[in-house]
N, CA, C and O of each residue as an XYZ file, in Angstrom:
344
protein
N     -68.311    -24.007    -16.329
C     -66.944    -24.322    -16.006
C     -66.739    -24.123    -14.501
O     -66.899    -23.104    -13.828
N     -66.517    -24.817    -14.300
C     -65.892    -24.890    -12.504
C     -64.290    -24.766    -12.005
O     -63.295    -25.427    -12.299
N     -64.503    -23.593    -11.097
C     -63.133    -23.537    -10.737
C     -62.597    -24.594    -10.336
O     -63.372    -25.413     -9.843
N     -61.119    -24.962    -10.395
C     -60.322    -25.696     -9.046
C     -60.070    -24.886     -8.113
O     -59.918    -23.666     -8.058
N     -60.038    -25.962     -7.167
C     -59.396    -25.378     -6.119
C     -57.567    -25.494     -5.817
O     -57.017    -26.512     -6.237
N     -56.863    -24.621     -5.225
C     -55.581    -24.787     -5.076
C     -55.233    -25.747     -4.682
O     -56.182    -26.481     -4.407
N     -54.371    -26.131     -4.511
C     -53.691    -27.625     -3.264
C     -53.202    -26.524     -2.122
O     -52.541    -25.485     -2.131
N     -53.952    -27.398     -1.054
C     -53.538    -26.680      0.594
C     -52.024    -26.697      0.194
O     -51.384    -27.466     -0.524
N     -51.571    -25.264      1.111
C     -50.250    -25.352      1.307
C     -49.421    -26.374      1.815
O     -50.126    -27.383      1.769
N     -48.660    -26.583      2.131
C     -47.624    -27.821      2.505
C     -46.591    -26.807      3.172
O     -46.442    -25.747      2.564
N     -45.633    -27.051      4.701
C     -44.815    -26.644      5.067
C     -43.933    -27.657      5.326
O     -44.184    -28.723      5.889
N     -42.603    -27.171      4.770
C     -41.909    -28.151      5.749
C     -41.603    -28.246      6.878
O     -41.469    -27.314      7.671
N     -41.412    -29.719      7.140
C     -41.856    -30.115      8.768
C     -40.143    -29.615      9.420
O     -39.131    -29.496      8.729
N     -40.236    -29.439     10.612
C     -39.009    -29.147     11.393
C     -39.181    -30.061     12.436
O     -40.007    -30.229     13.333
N     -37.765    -30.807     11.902
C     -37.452    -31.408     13.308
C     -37.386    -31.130     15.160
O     -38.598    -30.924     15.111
N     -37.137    -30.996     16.304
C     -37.329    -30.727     17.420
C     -35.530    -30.795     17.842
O     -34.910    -31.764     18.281
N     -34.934    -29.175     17.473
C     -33.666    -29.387     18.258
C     -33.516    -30.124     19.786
O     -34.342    -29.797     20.639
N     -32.553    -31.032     20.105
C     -31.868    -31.617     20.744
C     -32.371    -29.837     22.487
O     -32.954    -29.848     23.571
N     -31.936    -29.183     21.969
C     -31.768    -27.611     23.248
C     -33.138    -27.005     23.167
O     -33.631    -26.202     23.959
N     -33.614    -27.460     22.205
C     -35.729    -26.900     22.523
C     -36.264    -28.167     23.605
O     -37.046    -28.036     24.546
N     -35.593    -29.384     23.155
C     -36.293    -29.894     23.747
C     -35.826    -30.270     24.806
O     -36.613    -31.078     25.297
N     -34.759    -30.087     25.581
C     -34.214    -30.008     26.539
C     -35.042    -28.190     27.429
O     -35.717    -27.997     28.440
N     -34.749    -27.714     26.864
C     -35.527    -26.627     27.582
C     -37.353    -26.549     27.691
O     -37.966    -25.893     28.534
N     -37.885    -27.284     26.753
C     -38.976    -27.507     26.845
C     -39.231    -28.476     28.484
O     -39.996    -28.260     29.424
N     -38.688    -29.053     28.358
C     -39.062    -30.321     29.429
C     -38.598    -29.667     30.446
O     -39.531    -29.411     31.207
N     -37.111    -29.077     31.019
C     -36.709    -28.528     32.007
C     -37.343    -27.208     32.609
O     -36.905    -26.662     33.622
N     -38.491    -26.728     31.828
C     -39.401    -25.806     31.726
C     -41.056    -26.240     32.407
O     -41.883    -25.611     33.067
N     -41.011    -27.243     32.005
C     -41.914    -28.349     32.620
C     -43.157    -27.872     31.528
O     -44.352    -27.906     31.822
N     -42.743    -27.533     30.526
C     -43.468    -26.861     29.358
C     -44.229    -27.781     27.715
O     -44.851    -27.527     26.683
N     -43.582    -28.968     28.503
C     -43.292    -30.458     26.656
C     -44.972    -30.214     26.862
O     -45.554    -29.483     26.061
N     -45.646    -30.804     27.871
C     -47.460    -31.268     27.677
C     -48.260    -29.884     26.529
O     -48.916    -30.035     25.498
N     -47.748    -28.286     27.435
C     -48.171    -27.624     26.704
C     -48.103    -27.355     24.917
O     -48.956    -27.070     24.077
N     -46.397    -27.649     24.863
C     -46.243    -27.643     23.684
C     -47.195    -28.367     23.032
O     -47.979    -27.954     22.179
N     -47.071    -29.662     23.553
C     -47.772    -30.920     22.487
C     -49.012    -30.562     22.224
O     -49.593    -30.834     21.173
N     -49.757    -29.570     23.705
C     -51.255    -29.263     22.944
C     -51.963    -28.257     21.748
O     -53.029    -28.150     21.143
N     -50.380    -27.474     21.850
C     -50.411    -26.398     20.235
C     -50.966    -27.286     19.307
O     -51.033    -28.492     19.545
N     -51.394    -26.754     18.207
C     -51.938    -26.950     17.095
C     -50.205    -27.412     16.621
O     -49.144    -27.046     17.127
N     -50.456    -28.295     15.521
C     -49.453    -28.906     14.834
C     -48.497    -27.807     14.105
O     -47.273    -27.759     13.985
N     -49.514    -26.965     13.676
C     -48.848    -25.460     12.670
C     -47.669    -24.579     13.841
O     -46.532    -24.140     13.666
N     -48.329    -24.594     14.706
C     -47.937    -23.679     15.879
C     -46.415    -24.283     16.415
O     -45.424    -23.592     16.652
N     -46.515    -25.605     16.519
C     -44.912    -26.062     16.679
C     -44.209    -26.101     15.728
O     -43.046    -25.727     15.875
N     -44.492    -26.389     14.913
C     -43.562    -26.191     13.270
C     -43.530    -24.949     13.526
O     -43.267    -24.882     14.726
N     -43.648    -23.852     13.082
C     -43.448    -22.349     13.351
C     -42.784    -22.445     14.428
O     -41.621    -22.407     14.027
N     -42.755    -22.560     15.716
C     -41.814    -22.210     16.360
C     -40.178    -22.557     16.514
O     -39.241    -21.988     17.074
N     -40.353    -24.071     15.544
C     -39.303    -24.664     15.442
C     -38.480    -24.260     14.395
O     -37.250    -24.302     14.423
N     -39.192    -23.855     13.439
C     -38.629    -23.215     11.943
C     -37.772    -21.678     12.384
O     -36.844    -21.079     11.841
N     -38.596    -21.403     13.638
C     -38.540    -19.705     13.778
C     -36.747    -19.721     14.664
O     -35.848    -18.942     14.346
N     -36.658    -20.497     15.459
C     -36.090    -20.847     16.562
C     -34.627    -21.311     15.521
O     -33.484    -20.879     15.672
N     -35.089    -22.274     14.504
C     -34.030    -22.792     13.646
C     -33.274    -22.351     13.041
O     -32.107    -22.639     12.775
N     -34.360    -21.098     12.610
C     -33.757    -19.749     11.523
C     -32.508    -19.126     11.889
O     -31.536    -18.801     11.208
N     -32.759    -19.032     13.128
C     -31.383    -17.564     14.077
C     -30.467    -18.120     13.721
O     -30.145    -19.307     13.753
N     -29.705    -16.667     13.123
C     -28.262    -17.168     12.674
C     -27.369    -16.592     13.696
O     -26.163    -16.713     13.484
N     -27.815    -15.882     14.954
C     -26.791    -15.919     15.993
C     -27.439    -16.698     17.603
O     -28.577    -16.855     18.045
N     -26.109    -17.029     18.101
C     -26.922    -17.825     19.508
C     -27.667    -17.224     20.157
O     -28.635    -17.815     20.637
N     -27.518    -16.196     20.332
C     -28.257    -15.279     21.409
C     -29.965    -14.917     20.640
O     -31.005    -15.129     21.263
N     -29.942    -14.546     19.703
C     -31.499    -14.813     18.817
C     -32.001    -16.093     18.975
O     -33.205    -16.156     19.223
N     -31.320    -17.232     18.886
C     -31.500    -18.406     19.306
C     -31.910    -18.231     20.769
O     -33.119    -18.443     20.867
N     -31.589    -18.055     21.438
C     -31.514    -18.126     22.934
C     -33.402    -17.133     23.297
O     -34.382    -17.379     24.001
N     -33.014    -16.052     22.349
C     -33.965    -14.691     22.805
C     -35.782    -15.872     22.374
O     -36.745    -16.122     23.100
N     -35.455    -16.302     20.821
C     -36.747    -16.700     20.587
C     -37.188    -17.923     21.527
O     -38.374    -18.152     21.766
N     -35.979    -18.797     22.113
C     -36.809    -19.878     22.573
C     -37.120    -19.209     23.930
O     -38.227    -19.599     24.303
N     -36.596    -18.400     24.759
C     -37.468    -18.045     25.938
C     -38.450    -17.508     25.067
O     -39.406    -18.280     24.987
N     -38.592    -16.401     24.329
C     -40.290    -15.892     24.179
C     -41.353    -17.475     23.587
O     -42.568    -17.573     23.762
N     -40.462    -18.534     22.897
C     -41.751    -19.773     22.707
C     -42.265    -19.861     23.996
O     -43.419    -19.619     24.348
N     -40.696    -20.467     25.127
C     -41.298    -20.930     26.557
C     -42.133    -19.949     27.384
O     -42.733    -20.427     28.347
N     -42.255    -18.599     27.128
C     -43.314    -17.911     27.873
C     -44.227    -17.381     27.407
O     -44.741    -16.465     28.049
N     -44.832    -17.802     25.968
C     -45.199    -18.598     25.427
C     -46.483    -18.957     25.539
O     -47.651    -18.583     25.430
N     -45.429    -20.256     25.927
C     -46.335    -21.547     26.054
C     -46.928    -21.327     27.693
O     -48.126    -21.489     27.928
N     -46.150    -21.023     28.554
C     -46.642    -20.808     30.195
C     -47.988    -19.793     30.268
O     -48.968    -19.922     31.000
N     -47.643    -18.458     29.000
C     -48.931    -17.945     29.302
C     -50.205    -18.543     28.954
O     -51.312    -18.423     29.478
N     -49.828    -19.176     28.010
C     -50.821    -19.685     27.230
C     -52.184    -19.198     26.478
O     -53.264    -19.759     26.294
N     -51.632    -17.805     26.091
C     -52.472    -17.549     25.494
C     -51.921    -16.301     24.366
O     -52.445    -15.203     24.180
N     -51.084    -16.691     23.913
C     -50.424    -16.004     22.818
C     -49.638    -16.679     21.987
O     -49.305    -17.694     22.597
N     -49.069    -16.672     20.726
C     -48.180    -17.531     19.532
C     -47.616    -16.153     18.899
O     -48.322    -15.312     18.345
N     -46.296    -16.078     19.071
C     -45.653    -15.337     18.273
C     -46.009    -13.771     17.882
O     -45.909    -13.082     16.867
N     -46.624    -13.523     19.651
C     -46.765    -12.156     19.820
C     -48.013    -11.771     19.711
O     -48.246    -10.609     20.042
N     -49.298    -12.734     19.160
C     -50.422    -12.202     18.858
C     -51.245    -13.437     19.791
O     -50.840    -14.540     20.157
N     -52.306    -12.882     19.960
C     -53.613    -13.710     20.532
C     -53.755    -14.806     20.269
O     -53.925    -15.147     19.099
N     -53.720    -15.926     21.560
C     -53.862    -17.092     21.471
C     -54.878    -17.288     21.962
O     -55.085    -16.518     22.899
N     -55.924    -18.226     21.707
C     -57.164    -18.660     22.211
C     -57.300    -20.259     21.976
O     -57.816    -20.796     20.996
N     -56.664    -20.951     23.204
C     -57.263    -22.326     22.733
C     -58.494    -22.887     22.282
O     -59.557    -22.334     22.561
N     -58.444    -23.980     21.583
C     -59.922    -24.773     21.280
C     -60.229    -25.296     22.511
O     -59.393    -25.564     23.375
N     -61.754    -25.488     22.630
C     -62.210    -25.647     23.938
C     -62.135    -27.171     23.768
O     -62.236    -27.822     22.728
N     -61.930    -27.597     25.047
C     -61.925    -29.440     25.283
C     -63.330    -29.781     25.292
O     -64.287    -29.349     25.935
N     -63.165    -30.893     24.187
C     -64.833    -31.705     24.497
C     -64.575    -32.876     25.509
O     -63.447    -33.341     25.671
N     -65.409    -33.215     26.014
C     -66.107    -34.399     27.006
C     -65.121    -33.893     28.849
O     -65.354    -34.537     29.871
């Protein structure tokens, strides 16, 4: 008898507030975003979406945008990009 396997998780997708992405770009930060892993912007957008006051709103999207500038951290823990081929 052979196990199955689960079905990969599924998240739902989050749209790109109108004020992320205005601060993304005025940040000069959009290229980096786009090179996150797909998971990594959903999470930040979900995270960012969540705050039920402005100022949590406000607090998480500076820590995405610095962030993304250091570039080498996601949501407080160790970021290590994939290395570029060619």
């Amino acid at each position: 008898m052979t196990a199955r396997k689960a079905p990969p998780l599924r998240r739902p997708r989050n749209a790109m507030p109108v004020d992320v992405r205005r601060a993304l770009l005025a940040a000069g930060l959009k290229t980096k975003y786009r090179q996150r892993p797909p998971y990594q912007r959903n999470d930040y957008l979900g995270w960012i979406g969540r705050a039920k006051r402005p100022a949590t709103r406000q607090k998480r999207m500076q820590q995405m945008l610095e962030e993304l500038g250091r570039g080498h951290s996601y949501m407080k823990m160790s970021y290590r990009p994939a290395a570029r081929r060619g």
